[in-house]
Biopython code that builds the backbone (N, CA, C, O; Angstrom):
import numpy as np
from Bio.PDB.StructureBuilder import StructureBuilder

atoms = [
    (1, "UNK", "N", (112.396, -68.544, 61.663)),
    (1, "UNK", "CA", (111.666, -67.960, 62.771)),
    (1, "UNK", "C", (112.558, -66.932, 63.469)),
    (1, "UNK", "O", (113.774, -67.093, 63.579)),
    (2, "UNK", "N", (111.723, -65.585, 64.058)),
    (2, "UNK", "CA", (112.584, -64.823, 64.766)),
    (2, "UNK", "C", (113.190, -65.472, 66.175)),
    (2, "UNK", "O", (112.513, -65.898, 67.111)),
    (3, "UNK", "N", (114.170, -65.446, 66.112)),
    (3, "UNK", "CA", (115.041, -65.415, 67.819)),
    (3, "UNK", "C", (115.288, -64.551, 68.332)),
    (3, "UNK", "O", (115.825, -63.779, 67.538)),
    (4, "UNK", "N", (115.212, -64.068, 69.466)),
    (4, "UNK", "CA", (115.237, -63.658, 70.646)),
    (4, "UNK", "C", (116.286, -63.576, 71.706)),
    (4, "UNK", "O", (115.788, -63.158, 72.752)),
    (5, "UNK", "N", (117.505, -63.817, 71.799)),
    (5, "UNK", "CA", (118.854, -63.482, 72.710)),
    (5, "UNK", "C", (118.551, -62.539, 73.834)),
    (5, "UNK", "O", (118.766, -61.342, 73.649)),
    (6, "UNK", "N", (117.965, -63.048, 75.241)),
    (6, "UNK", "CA", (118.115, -62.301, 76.055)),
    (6, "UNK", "C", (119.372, -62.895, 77.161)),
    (6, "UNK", "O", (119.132, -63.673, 78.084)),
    (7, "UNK", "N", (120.725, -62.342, 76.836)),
    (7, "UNK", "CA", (121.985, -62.204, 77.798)),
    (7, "UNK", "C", (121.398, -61.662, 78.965)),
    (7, "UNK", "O", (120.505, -60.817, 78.891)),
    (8, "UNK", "N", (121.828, -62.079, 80.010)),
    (8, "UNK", "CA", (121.491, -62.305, 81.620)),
    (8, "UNK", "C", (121.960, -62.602, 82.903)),
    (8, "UNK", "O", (122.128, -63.814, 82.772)),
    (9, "UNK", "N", (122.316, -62.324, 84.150)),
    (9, "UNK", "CA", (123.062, -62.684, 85.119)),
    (9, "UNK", "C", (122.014, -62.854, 86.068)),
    (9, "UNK", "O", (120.887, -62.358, 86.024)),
    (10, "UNK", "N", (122.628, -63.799, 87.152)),
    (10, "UNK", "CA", (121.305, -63.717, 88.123)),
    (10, "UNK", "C", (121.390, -62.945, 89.014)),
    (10, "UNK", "O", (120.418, -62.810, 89.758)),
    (11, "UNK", "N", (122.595, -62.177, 89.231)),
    (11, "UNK", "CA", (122.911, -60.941, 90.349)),
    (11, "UNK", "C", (122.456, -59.312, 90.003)),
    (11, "UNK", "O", (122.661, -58.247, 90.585)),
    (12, "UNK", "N", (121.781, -59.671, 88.832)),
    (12, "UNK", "CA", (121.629, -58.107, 87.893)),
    (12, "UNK", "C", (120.283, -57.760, 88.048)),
    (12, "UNK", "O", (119.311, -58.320, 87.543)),
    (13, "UNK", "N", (120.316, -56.475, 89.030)),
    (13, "UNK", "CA", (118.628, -55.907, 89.052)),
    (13, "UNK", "C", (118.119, -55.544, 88.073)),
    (13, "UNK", "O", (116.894, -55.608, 88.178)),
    (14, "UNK", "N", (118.615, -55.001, 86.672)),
    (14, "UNK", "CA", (117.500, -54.350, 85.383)),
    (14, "UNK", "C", (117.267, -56.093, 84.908)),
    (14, "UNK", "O", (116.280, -56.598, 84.374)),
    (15, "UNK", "N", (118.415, -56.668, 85.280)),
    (15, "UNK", "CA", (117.574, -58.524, 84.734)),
    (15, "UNK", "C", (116.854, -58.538, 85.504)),
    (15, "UNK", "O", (115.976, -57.738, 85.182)),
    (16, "UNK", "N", (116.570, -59.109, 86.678)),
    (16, "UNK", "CA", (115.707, -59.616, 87.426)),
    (16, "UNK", "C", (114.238, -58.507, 86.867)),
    (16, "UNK", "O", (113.117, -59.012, 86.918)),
    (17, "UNK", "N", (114.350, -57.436, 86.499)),
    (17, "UNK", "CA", (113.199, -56.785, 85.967)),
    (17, "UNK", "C", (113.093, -57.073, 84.635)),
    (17, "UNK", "O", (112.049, -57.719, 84.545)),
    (18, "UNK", "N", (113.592, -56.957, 83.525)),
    (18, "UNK", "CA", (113.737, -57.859, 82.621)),
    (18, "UNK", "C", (112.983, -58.889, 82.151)),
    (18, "UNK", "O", (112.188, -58.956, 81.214)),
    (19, "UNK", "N", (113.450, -59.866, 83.142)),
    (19, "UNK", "CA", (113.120, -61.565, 83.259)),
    (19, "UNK", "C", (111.305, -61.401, 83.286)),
    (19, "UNK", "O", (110.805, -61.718, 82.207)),
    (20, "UNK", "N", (110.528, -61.058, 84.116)),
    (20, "UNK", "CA", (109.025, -60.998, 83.926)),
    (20, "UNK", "C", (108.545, -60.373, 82.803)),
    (20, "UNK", "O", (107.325, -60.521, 82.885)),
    (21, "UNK", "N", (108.904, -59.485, 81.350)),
    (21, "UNK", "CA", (108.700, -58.747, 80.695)),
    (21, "UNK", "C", (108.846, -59.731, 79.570)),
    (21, "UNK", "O", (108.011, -59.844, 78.673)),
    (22, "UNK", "N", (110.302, -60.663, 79.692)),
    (22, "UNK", "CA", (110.565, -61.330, 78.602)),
    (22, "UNK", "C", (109.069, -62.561, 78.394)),
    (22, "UNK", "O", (108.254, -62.794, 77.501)),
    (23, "UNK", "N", (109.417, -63.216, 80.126)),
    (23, "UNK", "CA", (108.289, -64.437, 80.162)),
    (23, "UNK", "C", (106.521, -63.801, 79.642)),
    (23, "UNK", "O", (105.674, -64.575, 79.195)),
    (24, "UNK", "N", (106.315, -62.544, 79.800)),
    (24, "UNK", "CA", (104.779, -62.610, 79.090)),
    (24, "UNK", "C", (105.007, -62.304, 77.624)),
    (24, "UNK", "O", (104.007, -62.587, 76.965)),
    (25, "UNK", "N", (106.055, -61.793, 76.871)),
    (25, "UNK", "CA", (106.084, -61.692, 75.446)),
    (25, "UNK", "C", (106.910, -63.302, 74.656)),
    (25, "UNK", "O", (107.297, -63.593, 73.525)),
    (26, "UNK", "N", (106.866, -64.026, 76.022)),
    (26, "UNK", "CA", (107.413, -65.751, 74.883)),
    (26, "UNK", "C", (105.358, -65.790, 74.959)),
    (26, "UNK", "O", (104.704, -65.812, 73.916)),
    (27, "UNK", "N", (104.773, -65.790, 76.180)),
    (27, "UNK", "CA", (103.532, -66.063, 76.259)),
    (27, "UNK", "C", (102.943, -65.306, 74.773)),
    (27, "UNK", "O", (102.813, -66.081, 73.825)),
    (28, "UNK", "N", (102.765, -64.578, 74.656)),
    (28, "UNK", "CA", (101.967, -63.396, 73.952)),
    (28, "UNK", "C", (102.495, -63.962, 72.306)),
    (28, "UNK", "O", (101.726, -64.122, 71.358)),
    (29, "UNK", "N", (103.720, -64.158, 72.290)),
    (29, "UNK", "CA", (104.446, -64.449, 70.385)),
    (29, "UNK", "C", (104.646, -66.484, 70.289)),
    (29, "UNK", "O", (105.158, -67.296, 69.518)),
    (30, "UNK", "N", (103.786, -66.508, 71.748)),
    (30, "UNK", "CA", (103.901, -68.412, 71.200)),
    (30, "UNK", "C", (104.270, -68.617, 69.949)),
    (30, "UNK", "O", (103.884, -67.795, 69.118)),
    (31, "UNK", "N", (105.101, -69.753, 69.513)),
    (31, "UNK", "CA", (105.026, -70.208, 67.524)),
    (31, "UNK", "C", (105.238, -69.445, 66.982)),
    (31, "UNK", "O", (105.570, -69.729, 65.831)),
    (32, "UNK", "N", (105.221, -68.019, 67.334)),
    (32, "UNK", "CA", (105.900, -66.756, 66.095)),
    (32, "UNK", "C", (107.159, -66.628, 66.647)),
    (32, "UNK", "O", (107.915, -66.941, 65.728)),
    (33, "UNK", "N", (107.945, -66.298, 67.799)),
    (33, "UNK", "CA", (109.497, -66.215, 68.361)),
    (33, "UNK", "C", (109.970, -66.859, 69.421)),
    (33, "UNK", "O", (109.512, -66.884, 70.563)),
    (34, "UNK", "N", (111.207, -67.541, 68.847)),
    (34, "UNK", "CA", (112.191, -68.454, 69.643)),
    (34, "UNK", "C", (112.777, -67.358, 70.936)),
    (34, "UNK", "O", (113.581, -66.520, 70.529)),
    (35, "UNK", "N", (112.550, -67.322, 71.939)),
    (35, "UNK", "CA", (113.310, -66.394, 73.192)),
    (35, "UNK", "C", (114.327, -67.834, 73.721)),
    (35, "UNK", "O", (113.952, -68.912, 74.182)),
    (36, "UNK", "N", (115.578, -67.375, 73.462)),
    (36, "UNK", "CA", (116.668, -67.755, 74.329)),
    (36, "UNK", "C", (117.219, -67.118, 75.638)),
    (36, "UNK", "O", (117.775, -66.036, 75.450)),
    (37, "UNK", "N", (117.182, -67.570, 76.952)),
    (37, "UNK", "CA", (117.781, -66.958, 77.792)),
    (37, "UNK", "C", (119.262, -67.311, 78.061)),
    (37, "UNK", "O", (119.647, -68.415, 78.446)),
    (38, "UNK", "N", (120.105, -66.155, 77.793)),
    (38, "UNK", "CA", (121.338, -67.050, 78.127)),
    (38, "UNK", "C", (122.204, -66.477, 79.480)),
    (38, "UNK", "O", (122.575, -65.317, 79.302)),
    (39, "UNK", "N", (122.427, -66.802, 80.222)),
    (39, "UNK", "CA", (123.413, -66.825, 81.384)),
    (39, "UNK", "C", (124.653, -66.248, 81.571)),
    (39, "UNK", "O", (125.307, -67.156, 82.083)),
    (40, "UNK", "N", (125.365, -65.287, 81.464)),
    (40, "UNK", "CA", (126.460, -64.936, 81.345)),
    (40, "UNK", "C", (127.675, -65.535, 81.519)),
    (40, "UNK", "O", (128.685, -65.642, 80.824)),
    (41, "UNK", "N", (127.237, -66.021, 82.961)),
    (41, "UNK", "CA", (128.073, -66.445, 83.817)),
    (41, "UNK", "C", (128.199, -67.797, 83.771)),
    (41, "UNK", "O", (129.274, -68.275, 84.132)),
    (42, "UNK", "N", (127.074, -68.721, 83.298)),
    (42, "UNK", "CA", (127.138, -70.202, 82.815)),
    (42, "UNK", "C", (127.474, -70.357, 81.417)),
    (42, "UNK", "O", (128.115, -71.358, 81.096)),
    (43, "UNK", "N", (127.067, -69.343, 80.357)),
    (43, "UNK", "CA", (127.621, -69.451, 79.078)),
    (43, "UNK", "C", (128.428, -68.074, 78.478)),
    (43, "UNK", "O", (128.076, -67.102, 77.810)),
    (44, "UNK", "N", (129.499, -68.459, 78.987)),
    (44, "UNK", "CA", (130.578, -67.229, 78.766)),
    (44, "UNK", "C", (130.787, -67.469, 77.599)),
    (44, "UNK", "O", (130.662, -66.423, 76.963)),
    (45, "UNK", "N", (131.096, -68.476, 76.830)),
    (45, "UNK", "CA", (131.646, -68.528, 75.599)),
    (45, "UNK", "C", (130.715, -68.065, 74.708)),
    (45, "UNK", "O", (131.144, -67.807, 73.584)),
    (46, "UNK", "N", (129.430, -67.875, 74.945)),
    (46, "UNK", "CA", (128.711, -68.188, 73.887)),
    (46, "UNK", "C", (128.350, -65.287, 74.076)),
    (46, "UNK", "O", (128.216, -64.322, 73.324)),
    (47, "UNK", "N", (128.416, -65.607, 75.571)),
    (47, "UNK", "CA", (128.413, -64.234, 75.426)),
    (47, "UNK", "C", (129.745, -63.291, 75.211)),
    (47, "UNK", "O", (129.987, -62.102, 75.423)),
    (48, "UNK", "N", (130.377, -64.239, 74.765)),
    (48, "UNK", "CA", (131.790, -63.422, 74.673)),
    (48, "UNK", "C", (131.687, -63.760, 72.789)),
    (48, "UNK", "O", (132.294, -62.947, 72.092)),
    (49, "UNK", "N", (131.262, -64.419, 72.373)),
    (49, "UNK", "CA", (131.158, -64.804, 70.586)),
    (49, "UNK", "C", (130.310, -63.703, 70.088)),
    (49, "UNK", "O", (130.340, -63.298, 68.925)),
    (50, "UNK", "N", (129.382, -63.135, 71.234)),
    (50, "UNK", "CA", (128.491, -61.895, 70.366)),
    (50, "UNK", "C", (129.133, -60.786, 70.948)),
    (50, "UNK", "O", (128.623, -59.743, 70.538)),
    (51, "UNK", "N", (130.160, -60.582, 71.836)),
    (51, "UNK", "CA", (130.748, -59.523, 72.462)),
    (51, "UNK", "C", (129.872, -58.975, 73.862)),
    (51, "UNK", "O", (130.307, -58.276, 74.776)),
    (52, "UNK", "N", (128.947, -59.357, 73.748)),
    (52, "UNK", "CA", (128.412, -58.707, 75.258)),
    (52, "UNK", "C", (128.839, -58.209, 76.201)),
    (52, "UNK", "O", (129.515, -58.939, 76.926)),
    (53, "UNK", "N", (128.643, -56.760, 76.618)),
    (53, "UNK", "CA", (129.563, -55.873, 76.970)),
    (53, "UNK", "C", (129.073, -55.563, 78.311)),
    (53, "UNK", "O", (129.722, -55.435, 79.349)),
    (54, "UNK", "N", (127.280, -55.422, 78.029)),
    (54, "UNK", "CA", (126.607, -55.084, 79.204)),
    (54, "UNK", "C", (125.258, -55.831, 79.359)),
    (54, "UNK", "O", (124.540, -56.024, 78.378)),
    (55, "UNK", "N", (124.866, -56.320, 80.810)),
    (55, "UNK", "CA", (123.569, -57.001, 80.828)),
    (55, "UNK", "C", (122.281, -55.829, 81.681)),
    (55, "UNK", "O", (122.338, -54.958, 82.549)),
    (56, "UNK", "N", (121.439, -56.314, 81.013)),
    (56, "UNK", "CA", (120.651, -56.703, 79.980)),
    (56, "UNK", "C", (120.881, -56.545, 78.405)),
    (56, "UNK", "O", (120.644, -55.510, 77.782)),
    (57, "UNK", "N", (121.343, -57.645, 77.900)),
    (57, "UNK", "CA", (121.356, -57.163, 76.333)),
    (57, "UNK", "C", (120.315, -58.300, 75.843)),
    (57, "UNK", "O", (120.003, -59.382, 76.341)),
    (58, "UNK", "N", (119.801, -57.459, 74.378)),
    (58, "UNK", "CA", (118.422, -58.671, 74.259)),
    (58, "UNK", "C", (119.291, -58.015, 72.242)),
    (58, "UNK", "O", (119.462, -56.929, 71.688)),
    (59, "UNK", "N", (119.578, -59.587, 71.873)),
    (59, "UNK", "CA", (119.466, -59.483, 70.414)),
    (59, "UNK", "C", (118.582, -60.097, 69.566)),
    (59, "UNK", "O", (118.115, -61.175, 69.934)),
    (60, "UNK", "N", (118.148, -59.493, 68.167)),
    (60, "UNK", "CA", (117.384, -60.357, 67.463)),
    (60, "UNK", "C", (117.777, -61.083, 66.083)),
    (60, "UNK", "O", (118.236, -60.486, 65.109)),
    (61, "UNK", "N", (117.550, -62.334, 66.144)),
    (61, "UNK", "CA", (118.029, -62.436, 64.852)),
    (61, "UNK", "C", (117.158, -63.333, 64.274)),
    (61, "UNK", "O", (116.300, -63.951, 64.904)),
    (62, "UNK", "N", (117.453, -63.461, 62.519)),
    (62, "UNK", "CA", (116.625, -64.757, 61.911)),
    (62, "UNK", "C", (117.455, -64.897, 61.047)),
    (62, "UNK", "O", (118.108, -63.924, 60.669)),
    (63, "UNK", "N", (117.688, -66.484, 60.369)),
    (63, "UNK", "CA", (118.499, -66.885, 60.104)),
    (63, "UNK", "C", (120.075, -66.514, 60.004)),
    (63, "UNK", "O", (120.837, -66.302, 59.061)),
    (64, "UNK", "N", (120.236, -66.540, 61.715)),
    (64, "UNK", "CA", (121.171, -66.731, 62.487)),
    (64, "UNK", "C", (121.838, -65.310, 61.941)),
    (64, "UNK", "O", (123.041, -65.487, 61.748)),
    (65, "UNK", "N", (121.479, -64.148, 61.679)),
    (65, "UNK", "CA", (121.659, -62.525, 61.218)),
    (65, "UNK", "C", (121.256, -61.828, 62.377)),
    (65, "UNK", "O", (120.264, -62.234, 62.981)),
    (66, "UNK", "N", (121.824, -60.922, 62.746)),
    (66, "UNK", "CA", (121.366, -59.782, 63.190)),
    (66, "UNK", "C", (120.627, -58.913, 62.295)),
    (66, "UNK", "O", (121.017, -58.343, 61.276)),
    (67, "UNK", "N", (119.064, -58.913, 63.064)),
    (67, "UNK", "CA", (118.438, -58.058, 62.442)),
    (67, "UNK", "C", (118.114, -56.825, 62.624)),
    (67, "UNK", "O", (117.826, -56.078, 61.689)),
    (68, "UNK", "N", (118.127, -56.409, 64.078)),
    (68, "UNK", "CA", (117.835, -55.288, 64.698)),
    (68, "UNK", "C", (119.042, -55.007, 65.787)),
    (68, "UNK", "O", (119.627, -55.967, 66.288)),
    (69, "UNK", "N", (119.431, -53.500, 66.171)),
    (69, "UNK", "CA", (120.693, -52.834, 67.083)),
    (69, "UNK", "C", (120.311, -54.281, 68.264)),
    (69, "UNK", "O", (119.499, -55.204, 68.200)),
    (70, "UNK", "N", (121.136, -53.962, 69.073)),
    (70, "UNK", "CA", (120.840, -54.377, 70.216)),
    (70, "UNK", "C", (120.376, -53.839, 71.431)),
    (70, "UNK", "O", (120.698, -52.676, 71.676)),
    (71, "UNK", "N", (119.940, -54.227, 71.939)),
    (71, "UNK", "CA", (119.119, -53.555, 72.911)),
    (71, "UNK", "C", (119.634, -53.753, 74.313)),
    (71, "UNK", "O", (119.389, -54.897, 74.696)),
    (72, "UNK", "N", (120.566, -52.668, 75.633)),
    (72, "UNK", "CA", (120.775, -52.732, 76.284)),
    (72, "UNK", "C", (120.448, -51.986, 77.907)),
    (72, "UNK", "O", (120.679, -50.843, 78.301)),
    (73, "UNK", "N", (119.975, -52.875, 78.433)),
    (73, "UNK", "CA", (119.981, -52.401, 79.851)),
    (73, "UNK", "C", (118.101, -52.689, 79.583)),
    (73, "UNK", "O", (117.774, -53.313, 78.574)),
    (74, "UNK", "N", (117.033, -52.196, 80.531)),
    (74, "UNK", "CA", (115.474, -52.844, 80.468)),
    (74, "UNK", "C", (114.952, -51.754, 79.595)),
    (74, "UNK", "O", (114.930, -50.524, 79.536)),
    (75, "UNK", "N", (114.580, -52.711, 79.007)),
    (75, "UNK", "CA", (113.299, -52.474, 77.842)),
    (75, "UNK", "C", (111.895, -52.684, 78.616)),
    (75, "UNK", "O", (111.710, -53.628, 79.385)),
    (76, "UNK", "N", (110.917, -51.685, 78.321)),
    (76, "UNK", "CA", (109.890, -51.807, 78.541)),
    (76, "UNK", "C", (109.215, -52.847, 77.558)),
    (76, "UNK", "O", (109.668, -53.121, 76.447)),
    (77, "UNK", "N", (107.835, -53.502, 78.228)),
    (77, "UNK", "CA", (107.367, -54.690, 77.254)),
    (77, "UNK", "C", (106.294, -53.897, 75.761)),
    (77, "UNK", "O", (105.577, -54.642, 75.093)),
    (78, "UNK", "N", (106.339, -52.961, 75.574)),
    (78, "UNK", "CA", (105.364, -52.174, 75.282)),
    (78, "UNK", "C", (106.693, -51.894, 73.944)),
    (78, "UNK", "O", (106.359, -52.136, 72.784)),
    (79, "UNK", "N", (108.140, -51.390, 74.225)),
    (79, "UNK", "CA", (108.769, -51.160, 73.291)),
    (79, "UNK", "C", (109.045, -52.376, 72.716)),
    (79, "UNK", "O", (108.930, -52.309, 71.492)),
    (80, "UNK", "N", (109.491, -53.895, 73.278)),
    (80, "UNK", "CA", (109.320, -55.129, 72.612)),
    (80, "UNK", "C", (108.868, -55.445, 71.651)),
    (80, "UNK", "O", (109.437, -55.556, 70.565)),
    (81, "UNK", "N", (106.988, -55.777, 72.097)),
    (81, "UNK", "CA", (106.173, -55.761, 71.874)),
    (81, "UNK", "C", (106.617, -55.068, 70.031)),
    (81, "UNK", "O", (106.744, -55.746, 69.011)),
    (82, "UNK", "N", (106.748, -53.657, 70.167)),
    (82, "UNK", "CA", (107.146, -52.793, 69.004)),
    (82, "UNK", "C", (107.644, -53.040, 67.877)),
    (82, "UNK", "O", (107.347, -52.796, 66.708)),
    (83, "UNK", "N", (108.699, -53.723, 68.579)),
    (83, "UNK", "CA", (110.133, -53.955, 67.344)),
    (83, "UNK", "C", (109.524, -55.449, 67.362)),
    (83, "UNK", "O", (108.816, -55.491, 66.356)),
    (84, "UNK", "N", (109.453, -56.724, 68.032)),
    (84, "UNK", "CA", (108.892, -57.920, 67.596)),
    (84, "UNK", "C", (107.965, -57.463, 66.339)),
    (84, "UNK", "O", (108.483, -57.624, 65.234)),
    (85, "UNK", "N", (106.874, -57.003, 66.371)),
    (85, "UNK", "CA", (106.056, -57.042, 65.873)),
    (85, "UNK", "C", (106.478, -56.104, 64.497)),
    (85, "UNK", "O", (105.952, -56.323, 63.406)),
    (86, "UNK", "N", (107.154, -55.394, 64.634)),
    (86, "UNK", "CA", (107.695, -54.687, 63.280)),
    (86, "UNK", "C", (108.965, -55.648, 62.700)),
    (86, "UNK", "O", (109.466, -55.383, 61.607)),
    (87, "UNK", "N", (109.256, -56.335, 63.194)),
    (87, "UNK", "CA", (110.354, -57.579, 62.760)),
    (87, "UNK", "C", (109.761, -58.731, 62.070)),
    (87, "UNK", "O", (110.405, -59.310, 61.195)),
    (88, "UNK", "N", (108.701, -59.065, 62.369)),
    (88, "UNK", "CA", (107.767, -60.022, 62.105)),
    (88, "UNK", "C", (106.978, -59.765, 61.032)),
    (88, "UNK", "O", (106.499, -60.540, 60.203)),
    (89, "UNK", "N", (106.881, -58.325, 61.168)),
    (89, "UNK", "CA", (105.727, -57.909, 59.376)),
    (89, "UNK", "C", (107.234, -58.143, 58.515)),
    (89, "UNK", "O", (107.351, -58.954, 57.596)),
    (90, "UNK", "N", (107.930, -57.584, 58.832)),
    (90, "UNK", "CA", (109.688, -57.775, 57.884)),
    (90, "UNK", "C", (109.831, -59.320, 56.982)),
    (90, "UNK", "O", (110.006, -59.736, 55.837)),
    (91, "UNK", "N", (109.630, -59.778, 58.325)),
    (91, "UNK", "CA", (109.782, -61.405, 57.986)),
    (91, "UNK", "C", (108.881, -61.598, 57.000)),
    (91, "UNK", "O", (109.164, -61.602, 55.802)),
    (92, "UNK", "N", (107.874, -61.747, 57.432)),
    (92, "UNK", "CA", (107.038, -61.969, 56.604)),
    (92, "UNK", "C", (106.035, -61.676, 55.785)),
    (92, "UNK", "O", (104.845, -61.937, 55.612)),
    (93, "UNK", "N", (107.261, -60.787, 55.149)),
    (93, "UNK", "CA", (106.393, -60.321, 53.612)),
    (93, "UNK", "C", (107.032, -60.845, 52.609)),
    (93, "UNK", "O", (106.629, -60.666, 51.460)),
]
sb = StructureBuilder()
sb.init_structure("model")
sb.init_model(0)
sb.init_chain("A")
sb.init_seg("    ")
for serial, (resi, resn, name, xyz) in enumerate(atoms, 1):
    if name == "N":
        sb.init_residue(resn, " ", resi, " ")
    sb.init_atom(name, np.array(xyz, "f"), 0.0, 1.0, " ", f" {name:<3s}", serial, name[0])
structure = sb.get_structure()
């Protein structure tokens, strides 16, 4: 299944804009993509293992690969939307 890596702080305004964009596309890809939110600041180790440089970063992967660049600072839900859905025909063909 696709995953979803959205790196995050709670002091960060493009997160806090972010954060509502992510919650209607877990709604919208129910059972098709895993969205992880991860914390910067509560899981350092885990954002320092992918290098995370700058927040908002949103990665994708499936079986535990990077599949697509990473994506930094806010994404509109409309470009998401985009690449999910062009990740997902990938998958599964």
């Amino acid at each position: 299944m696709l995953v979803i890596y959205d790196f995050f702080a709670h002091w960060c305004g493009p997160c806090k804009m972010q954060s509502p964009v992510i919650e209607r596309l877990e709604q919208k890809y129910l059972d098709k993509v895993i969205f992880k939110k991860i914390d910067i600041d509560s899981e350092q180790e885990i954002a320092q293992k992918y290098n995370i440089m700058s927040i908002p970063t949103i990665m994708f992967l499936y079986n535990n690969q990077e599949i697509h660049e990473r994506l930094n600072g806010f994404t509109s839900e409309e470009q998401l939307s985009f690449i999910i859905d062009g990740l997902l025909e990938q998958i599964n063909k």
